[in-house]
PAZAPA-4460 file (N, C-alpha, C; in steps of 0.05 Angstrom, whole numbers, plus 32768, in hexadecimal, padded with zeros to 4 digits):
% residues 290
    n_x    n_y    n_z   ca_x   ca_y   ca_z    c_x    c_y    c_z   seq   type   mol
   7E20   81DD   7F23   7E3C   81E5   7F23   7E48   81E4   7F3F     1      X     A
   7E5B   81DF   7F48   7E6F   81D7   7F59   7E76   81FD   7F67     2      X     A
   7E6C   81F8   7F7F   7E6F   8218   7F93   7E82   820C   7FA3     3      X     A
   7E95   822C   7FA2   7EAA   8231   7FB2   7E9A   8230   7FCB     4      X     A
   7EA5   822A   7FE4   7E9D   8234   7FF8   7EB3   823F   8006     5      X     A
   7EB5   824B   801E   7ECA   825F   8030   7ED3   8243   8043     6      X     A
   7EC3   8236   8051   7EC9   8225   8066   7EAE   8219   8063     7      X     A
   7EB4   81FB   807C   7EA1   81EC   807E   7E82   81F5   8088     8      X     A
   7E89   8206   8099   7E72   8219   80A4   7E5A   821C   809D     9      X     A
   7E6C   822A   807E   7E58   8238   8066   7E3A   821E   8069    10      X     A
   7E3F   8205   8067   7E35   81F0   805C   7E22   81D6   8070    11      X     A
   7E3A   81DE   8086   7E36   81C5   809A   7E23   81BC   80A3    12      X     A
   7E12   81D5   80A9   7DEF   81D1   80B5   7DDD   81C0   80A4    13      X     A
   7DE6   81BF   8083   7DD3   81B5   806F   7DE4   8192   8073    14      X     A
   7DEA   818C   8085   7DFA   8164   808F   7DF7   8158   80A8    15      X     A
   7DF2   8147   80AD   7DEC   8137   80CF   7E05   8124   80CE    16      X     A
   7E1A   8120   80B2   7E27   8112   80B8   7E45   8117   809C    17      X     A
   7E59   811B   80A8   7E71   811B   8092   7E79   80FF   808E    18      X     A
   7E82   80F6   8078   7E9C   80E1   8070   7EAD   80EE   8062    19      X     A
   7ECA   80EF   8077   7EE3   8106   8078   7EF2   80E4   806B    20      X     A
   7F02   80F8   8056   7F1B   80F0   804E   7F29   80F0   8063    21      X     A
   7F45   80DF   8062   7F57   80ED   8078   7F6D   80F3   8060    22      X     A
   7F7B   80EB   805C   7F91   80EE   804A   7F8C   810B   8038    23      X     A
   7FA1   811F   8046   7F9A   8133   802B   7F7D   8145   803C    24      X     A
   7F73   813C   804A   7F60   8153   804E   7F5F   8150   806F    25      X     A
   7F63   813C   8086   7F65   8146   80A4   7F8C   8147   80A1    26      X     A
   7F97   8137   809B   7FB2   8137   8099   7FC1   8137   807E    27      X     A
   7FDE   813A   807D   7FE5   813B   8071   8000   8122   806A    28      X     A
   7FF5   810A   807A   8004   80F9   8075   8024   80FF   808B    29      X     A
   8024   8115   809A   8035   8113   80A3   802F   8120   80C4    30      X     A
   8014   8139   80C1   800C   813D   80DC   7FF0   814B   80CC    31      X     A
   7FE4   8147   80EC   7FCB   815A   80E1   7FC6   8176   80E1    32      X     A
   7FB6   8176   80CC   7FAF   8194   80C6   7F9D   81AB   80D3    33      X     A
   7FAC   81B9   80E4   7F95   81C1   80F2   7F77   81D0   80F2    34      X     A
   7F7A   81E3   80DB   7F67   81E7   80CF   7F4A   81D2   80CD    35      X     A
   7F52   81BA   80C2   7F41   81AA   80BF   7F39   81A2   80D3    36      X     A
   7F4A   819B   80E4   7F48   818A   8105   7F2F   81A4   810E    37      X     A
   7F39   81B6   810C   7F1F   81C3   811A   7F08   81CA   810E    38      X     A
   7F03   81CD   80F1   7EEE   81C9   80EB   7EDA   81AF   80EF    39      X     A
   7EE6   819B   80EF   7EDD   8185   80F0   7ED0   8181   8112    40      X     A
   7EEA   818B   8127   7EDF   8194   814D   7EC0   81AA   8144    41      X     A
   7EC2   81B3   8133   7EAA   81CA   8136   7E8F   81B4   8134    42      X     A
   7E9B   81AF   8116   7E83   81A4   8111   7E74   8189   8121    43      X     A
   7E7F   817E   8131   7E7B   8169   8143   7E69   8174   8160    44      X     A
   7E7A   8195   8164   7E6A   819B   817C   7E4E   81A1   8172    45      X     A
   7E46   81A7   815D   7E2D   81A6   8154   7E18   8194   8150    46      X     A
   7E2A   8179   8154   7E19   8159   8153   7E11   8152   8146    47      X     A
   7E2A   8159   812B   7E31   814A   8110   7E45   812F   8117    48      X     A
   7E44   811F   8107   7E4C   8109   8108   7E5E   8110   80F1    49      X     A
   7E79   80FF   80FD   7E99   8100   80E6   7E9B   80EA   80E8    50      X     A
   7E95   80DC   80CC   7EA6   80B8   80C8   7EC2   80C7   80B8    51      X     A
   7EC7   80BD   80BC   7EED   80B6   80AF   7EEA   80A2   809F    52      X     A
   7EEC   80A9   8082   7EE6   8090   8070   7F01   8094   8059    53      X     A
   7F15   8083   805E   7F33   808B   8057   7F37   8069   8046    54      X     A
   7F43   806B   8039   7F4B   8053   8022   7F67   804A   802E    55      X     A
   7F72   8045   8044   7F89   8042   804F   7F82   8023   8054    56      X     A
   7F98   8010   8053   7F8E   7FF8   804D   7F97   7FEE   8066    57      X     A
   7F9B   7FF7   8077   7F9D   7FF9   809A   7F84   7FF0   80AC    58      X     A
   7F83   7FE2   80BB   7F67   7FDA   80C8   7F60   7FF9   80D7    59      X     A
   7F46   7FFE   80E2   7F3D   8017   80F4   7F5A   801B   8107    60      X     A
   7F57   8003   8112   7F65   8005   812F   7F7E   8014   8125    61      X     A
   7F8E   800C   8113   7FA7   8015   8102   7FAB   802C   80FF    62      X     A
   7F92   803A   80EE   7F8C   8054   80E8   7F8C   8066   80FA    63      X     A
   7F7A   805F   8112   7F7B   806A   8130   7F95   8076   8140    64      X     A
   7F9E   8059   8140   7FBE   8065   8146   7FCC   8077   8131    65      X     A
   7FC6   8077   811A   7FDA   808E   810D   7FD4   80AA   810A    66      X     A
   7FB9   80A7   8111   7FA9   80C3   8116   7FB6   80D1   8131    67      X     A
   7FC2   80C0   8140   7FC7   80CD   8157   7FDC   80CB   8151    68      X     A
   7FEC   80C4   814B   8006   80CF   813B   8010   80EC   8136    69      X     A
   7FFA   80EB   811E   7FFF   80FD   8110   7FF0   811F   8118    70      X     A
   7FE3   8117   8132   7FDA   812B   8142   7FC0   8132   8142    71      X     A
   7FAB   8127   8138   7F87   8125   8129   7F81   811B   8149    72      X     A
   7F71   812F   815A   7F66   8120   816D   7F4E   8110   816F    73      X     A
   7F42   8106   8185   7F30   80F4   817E   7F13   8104   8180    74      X     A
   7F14   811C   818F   7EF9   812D   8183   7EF6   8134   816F    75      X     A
   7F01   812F   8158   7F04   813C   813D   7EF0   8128   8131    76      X     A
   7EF1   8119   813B   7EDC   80F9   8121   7EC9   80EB   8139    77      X     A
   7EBC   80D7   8128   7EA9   80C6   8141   7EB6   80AC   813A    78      X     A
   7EB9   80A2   811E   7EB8   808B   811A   7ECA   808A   80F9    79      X     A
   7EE1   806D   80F5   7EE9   806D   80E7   7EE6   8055   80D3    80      X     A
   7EE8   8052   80BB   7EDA   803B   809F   7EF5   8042   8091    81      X     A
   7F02   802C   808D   7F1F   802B   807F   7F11   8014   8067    82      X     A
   7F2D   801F   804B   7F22   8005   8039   7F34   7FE4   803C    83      X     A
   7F46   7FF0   8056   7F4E   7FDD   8061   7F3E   7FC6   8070    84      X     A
   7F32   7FC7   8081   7F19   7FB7   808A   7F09   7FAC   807D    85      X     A
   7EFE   7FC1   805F   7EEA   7FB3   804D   7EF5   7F9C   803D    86      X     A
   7F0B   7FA5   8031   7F1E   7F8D   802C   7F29   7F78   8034    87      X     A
   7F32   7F7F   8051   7F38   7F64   805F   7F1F   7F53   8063    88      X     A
   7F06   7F5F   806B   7EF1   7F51   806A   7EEB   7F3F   8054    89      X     A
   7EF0   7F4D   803A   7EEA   7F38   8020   7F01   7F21   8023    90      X     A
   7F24   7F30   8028   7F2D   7F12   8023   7F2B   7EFE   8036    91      X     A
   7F24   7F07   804E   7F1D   7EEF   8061   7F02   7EDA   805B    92      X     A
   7EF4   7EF1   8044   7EDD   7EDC   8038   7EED   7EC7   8026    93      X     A
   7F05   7ECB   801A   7F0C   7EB4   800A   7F0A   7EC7   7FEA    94      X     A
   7F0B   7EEA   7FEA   7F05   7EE6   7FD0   7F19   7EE6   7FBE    95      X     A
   7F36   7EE8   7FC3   7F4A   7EE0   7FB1   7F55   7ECB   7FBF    96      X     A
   7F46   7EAF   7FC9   7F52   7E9B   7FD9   7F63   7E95   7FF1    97      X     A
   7F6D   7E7A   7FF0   7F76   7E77   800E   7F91   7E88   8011    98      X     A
   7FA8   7E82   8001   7FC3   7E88   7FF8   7FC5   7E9E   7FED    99      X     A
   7FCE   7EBA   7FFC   7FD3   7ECA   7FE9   7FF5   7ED2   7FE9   100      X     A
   7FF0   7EE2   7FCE   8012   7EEA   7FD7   800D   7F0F   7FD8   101      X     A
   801D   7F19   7FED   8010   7F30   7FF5   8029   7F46   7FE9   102      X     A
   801E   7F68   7FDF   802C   7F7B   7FD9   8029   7F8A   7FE8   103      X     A
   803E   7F95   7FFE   803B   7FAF   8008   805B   7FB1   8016   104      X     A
   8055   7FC5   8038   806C   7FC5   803E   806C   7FB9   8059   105      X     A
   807E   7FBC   806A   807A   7FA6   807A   8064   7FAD   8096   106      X     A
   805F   7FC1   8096   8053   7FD5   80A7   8031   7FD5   80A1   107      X     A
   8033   7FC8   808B   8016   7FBE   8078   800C   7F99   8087   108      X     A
   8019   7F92   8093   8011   7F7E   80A0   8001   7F6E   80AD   109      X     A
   7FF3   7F8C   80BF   7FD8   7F98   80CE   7FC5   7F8E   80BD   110      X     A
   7FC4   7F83   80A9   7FB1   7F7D   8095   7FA1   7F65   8098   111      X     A
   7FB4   7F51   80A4   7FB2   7F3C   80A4   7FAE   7F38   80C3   112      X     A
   7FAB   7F3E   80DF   7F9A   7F3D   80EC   7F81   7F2D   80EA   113      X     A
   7F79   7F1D   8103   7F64   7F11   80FA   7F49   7F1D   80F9   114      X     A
   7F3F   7F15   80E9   7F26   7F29   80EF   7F08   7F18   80FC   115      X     A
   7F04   7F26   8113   7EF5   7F16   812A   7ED3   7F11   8119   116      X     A
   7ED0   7F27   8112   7EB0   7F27   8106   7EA3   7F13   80F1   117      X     A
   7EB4   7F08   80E2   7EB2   7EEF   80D5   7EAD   7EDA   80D9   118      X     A
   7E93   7EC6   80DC   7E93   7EAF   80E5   7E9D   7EA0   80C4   119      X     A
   7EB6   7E88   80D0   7EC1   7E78   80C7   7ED9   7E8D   80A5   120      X     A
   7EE1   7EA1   80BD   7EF1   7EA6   80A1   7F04   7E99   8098   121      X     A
   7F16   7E9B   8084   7F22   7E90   8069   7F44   7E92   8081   122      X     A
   7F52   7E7D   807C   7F63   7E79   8083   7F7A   7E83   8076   123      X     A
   7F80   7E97   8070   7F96   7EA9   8061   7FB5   7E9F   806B   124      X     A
   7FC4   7E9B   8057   7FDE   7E96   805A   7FE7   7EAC   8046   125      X     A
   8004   7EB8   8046   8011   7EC6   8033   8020   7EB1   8025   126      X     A
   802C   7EAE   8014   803F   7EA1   8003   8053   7EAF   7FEC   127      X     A
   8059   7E9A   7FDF   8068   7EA8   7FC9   8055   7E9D   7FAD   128      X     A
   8057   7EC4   7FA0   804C   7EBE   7F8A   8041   7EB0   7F79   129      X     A
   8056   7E9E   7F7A   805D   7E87   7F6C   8040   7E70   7F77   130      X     A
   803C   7E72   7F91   802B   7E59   7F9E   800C   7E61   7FA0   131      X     A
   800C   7E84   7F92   7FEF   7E91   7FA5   7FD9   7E88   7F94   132      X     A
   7FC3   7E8D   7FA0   7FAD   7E90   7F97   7F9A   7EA7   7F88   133      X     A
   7FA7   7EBB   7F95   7FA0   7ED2   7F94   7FB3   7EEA   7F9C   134      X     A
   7FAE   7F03   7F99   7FC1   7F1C   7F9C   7FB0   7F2E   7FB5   135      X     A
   7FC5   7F33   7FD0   7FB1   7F4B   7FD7   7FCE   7F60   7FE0   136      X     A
   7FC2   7F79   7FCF   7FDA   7F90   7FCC   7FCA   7FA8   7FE5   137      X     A
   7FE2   7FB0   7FEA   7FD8   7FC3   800D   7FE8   7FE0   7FFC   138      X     A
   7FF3   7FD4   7FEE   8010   7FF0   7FE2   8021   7FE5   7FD4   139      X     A
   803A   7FF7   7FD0   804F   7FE9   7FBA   805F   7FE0   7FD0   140      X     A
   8070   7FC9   7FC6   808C   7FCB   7FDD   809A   7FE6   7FE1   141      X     A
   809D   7FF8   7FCF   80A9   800C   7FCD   8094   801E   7FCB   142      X     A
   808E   8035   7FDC   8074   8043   7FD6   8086   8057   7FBD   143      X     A
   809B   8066   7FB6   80A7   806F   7FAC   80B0   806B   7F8E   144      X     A
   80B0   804B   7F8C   80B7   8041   7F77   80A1   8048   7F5D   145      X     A
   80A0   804B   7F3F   808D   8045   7F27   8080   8024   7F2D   146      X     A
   8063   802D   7F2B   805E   8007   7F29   805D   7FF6   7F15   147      X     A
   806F   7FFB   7F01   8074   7FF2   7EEE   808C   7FDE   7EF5   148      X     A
   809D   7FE7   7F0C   80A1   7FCD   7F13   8098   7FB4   7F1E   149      X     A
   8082   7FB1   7F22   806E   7F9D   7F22   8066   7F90   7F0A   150      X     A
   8073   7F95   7EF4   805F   7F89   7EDB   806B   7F70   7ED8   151      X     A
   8084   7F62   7EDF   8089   7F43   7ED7   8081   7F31   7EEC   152      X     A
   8072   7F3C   7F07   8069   7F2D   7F19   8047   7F2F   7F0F   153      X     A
   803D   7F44   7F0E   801D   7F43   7EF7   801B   7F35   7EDE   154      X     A
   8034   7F39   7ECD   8023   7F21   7EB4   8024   7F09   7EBC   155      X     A
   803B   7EFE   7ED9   803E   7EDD   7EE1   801D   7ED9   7EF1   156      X     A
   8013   7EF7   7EF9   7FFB   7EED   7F0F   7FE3   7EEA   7EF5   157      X     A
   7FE4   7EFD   7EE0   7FD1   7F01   7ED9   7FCD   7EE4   7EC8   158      X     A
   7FE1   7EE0   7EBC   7FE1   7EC0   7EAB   7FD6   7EAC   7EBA   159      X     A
   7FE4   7EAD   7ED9   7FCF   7E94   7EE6   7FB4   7EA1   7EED   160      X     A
   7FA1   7EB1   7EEE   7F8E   7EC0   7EED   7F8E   7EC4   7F0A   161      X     A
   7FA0   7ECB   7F16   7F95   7EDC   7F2C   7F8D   7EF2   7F34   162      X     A
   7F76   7EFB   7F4E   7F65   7F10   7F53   7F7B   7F1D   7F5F   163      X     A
   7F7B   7F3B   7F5F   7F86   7F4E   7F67   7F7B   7F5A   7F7F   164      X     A
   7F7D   7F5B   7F9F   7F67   7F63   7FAF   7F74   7F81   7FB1   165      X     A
   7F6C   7F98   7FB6   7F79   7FB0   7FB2   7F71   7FBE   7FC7   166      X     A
   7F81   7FB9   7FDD   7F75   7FCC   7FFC   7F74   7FED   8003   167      X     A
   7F7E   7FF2   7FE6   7F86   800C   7FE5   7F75   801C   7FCF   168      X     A
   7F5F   8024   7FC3   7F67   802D   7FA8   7F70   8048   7F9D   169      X     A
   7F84   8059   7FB0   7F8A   8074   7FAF   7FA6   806C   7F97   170      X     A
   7FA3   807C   7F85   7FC2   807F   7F77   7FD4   8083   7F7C   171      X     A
   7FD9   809F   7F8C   7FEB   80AC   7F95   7FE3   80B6   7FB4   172      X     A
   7FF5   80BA   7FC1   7FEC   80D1   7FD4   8006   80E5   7FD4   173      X     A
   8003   80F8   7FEC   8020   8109   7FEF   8023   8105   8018   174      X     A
   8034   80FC   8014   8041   80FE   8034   8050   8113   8031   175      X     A
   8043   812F   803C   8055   8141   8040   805A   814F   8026   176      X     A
   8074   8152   8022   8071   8161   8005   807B   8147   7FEF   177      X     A
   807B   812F   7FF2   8081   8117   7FDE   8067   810C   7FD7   178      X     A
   806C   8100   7FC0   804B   80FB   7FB5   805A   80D0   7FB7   179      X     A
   8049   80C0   7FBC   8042   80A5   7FBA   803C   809B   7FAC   180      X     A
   8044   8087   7FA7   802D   806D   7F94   8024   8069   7FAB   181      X     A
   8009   805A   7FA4   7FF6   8049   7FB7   7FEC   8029   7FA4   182      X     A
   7FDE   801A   7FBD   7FD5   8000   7FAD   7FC1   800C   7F91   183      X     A
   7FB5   801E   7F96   7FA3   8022   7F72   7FBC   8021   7F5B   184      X     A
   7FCB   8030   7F60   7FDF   802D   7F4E   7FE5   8011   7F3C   185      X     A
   7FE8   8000   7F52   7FEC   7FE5   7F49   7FD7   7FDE   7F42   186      X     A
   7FC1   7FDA   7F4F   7FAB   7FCD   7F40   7FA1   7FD4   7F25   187      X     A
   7FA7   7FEC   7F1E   7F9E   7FFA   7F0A   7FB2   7FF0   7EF6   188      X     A
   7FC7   7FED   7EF7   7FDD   7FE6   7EE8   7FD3   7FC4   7EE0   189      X     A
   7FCC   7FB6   7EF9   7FC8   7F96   7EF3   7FAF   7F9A   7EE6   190      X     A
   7F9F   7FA6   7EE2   7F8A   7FA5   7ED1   7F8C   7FB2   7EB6   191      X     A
   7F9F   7FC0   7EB8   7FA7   7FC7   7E98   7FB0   7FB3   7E8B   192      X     A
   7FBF   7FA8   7E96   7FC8   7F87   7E92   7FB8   7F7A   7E87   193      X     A
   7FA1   7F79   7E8D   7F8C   7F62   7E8E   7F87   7F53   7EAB   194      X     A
   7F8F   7F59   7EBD   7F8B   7F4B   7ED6   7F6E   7F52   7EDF   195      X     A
   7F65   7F47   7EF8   7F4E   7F4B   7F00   7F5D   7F5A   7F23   196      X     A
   7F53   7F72   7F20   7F54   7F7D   7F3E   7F38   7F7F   7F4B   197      X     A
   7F32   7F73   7F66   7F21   7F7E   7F7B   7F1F   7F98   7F88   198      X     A
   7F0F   7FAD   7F8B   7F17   7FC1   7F9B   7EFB   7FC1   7FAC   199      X     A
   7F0B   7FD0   7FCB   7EF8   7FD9   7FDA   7EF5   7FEF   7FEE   200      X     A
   7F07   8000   7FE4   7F05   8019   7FEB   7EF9   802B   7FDA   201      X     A
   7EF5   804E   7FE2   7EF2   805B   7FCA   7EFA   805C   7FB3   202      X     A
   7EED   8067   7FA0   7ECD   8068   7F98   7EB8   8050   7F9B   203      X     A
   7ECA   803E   7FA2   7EB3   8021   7FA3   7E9F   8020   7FB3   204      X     A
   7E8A   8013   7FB3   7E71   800C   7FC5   7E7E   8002   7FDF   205      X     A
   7E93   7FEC   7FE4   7E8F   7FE1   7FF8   7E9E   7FF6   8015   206      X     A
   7EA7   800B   800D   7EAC   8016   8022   7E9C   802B   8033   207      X     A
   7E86   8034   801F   7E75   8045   8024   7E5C   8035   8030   208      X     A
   7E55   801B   8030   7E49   800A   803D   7E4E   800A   805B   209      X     A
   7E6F   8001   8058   7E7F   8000   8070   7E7C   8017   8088   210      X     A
   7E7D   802F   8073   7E7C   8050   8085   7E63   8057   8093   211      X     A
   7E4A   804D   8084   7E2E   8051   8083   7E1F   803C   809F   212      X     A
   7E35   8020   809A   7E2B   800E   80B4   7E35   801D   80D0   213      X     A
   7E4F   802E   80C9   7E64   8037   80E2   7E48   804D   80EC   214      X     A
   7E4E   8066   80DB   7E3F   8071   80E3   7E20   806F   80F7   215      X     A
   7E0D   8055   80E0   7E04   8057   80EF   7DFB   8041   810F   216      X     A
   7E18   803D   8117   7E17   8035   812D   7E13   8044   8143   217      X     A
   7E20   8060   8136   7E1D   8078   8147   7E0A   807C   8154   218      X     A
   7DF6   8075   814D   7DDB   807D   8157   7DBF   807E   813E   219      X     A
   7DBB   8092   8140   7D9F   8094   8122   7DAC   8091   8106   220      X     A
   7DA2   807F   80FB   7DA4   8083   80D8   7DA9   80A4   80C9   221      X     A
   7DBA   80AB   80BE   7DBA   80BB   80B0   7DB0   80BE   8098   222      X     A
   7D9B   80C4   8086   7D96   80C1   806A   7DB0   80CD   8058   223      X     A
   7DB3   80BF   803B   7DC4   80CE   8030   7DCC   80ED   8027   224      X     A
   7DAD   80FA   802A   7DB2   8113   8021   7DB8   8129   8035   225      X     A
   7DBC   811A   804E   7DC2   8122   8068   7DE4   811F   806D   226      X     A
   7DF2   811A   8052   7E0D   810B   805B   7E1C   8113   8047   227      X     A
   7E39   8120   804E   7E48   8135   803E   7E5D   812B   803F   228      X     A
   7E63   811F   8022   7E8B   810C   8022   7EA0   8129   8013   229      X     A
   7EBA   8124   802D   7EC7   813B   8023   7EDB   8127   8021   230      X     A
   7EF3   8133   8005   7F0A   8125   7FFF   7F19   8138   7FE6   231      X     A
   7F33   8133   7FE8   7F45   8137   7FD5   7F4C   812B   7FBD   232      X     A
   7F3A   8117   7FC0   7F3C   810D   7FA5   7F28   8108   7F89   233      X     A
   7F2B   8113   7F7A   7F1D   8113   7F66   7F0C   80F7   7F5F   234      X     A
   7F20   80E6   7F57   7F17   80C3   7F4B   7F10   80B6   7F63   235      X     A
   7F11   80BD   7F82   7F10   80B2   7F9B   7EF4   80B3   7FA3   236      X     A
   7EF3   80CD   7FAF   7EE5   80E1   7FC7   7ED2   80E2   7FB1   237      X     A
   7ED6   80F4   7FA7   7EBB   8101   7F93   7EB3   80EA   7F84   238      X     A
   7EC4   80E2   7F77   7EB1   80CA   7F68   7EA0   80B6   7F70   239      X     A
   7EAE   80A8   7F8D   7E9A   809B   7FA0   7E82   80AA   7FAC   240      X     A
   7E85   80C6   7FAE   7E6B   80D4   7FB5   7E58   80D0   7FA4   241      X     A
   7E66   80E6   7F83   7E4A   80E3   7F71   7E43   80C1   7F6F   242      X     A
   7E4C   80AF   7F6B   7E40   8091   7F6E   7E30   808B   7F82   243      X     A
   7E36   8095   7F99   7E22   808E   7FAE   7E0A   80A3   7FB0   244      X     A
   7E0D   80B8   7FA4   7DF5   80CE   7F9B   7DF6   80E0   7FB5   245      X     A
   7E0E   80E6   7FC9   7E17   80F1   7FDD   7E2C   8109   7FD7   246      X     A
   7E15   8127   7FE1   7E26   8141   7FE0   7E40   8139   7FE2   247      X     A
   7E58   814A   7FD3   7E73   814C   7FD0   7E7F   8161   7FDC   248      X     A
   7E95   815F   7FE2   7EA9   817D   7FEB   7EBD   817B   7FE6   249      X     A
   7EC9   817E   7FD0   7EE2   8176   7FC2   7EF3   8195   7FCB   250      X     A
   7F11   8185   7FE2   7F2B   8191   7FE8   7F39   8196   7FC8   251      X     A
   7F3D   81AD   7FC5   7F52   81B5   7FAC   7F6B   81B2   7FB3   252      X     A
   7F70   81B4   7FD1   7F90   81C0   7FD3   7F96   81AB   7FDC   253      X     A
   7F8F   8190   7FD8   7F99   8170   7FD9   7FAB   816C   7FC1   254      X     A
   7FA5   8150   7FB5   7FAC   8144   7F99   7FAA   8153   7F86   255      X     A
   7F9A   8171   7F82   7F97   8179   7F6C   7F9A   8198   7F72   256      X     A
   7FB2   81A2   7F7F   7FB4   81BE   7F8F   7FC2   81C6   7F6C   257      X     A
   7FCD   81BC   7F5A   7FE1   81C2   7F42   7FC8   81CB   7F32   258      X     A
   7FB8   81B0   7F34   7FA8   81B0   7F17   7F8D   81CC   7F1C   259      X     A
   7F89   81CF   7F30   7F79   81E6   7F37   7F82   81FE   7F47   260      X     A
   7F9A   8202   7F42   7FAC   821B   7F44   7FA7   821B   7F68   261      X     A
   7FA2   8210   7F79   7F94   8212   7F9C   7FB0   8229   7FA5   262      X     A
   7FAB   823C   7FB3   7FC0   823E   7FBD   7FA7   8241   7FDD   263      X     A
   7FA3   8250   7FE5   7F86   8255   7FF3   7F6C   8247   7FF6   264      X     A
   7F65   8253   7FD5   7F49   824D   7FCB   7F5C   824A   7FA8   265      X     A
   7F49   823C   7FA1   7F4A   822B   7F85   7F47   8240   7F75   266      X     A
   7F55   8244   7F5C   7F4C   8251   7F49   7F2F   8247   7F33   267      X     A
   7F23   825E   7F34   7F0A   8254   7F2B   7F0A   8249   7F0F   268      X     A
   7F15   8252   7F02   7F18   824D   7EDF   7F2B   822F   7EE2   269      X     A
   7F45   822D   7EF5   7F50   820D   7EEF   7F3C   81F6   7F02   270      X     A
   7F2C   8201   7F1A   7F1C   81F3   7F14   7F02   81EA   7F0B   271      X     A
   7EFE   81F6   7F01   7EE3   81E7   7EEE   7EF4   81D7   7ED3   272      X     A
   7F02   81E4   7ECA   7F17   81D8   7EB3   7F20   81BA   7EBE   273      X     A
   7F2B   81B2   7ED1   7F2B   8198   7EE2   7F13   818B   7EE5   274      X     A
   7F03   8193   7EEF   7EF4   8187   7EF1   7EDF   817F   7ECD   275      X     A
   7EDC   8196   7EBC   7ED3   818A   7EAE   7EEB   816F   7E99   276      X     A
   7F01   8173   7EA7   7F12   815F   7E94   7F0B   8143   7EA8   277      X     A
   7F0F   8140   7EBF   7F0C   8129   7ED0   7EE7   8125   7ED1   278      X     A
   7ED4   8130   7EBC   7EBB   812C   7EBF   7EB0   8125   7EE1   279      X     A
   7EBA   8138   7EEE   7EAC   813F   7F08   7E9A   8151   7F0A   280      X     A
   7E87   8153   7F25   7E76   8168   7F2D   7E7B   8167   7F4D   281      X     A
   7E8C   8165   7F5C   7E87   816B   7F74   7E6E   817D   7F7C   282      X     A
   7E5D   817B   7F90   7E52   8196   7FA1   7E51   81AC   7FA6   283      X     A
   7E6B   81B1   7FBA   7E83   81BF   7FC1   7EA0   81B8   7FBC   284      X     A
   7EB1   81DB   7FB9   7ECA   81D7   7FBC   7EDB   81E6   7FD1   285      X     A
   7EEC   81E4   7FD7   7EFA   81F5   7FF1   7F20   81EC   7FE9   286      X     A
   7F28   8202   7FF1   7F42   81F9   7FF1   7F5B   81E4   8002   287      X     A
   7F46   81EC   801D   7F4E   81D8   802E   7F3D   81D5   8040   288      X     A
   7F42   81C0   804F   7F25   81BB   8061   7F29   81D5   8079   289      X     A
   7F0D   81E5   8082   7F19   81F6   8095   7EFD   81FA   809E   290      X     A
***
């Protein structure tokens, strides 16, 4: 069964290494949280290791700068694994081809950077629709909009069978007190369709690969049962944990502060009731990271 805990504290000694959400559990999409920011400074002076393993379809470098943005300093983490990088890495392999035609906003660009680590990558051009090979979605044009306005550009992709690359796979997020579409949204939609979407962010393998190589550049290998993924998201965070067979610490007062009554601390009865409807087991739960 899934234990409340008070703070990270309670727990921290039993980890040599976190993979922190950022979205929803160091920030809030608009600044950071301080609470978290300093549990996270604690736990570092202790000579725990913090990857930042965030589904933002932003290269590191990208991410970096918005962290400082949004006020997250740089003693807070060691090292950051976006599902932006894992992705750009596949399409520079060629896996939805040379021509794509790309969904996002214009600020989503950063994507397409070359990427140095690749010997002989895939020569990417953007195009129109009409000419691509393949799909790679960063976001909606409109993060605001239903992605149901996407459906007469998906049955034209899906009829010529093209791959969906999906640099994102979060649904929603909340900037602040507004909630988002994100690229899952769409991909999820083009596969209801019948389309074929790629993903490589959480819950998927290839980002936790990604986090696992970061990490351990740091220095010593961490084993997995040495390594504690915290996140706000249910189908995200936790689900990529239990898959990778890596302790959980599921944030209530994220994505799911309604469905588990969070005002503090989570109500105990809405969540187990959540969780047994979303067939989860997190580890741990906490209301917010602290």
């Amino acid at each position: 069964m899934t234990q409340i805990i008070p703070n990270l504290g309670e727990i921290s000694h039993q980890y040599d290494a976190l993979f922190v959400d950022l979205w929803g559990c160091v920030h809030n999409g608009v600044k950071a949280l301080p609470e978290a920011v300093a549990a996270l400074q604690t736990y570092r002076s202790g000579g725990g290791k913090v990857v930042l393993v965030t589904n933002s379809p932003r290269p590191r470098a990208g991410v970096m700068k918005q962290l400082i943005h949004f006020g997250v300093p740089d003693d807070s983490w060691d090292t950051i694994a976006t599902s932006g990088d894992s992705a750009r890495s596949a399409m520079y392999r060629g896996v939805v081809g040379e021509k794509v035609y790309f969904i996002g906003e214009h600020r989503d660009q950063d994507f397409f950077k070359p990427l140095d680590i690749l010997e002989n990558p895939v020569d990417i051009r953007q195009v129109p629709l009409e000419e691509a090979e393949g799909i790679v979605c960063a976001g909606p044009f409109d993060p605001m909009a239903e992605p149901e306005v996407m459906r007469p550009q998906f049955l034209y992709a899906k009829q010529k069978g093209l791959k969906l690359l999906c640099a994102n796979p979060d649904i929603v997020v909340d900037r602040g007190e507004a909630r988002e579409w994100c690229a899952g949204a769409l991909a999820a939609l083009y596969t209801e369709m019948g389309g074929e979407s790629l993903y490589f962010g959480k819950p998927h393998p290839p980002i936790y690969d990604l986090a696992r190589r970061r990490l351990s550049a740091l220095g010593t290998p961490i084993a997995d049962d040495r390594i504690l993924a915290i996140g706000d998201g249910i189908l995200t965070d936790i689900s990529g944990a239990m898959g990778e067979d890596i302790d959980s610490l599921f944030i209530t007062g994220g994505l799911a502060r309604e469905e588990t009554k969070t005002s503090q601390d989570p109500d105990v009865e809405a969540l187990n009731l959540y969780l047994q409807k979303e067939m989860a087991a997190p580890t741990y739960a906490i209301g917010f990271l602290r």
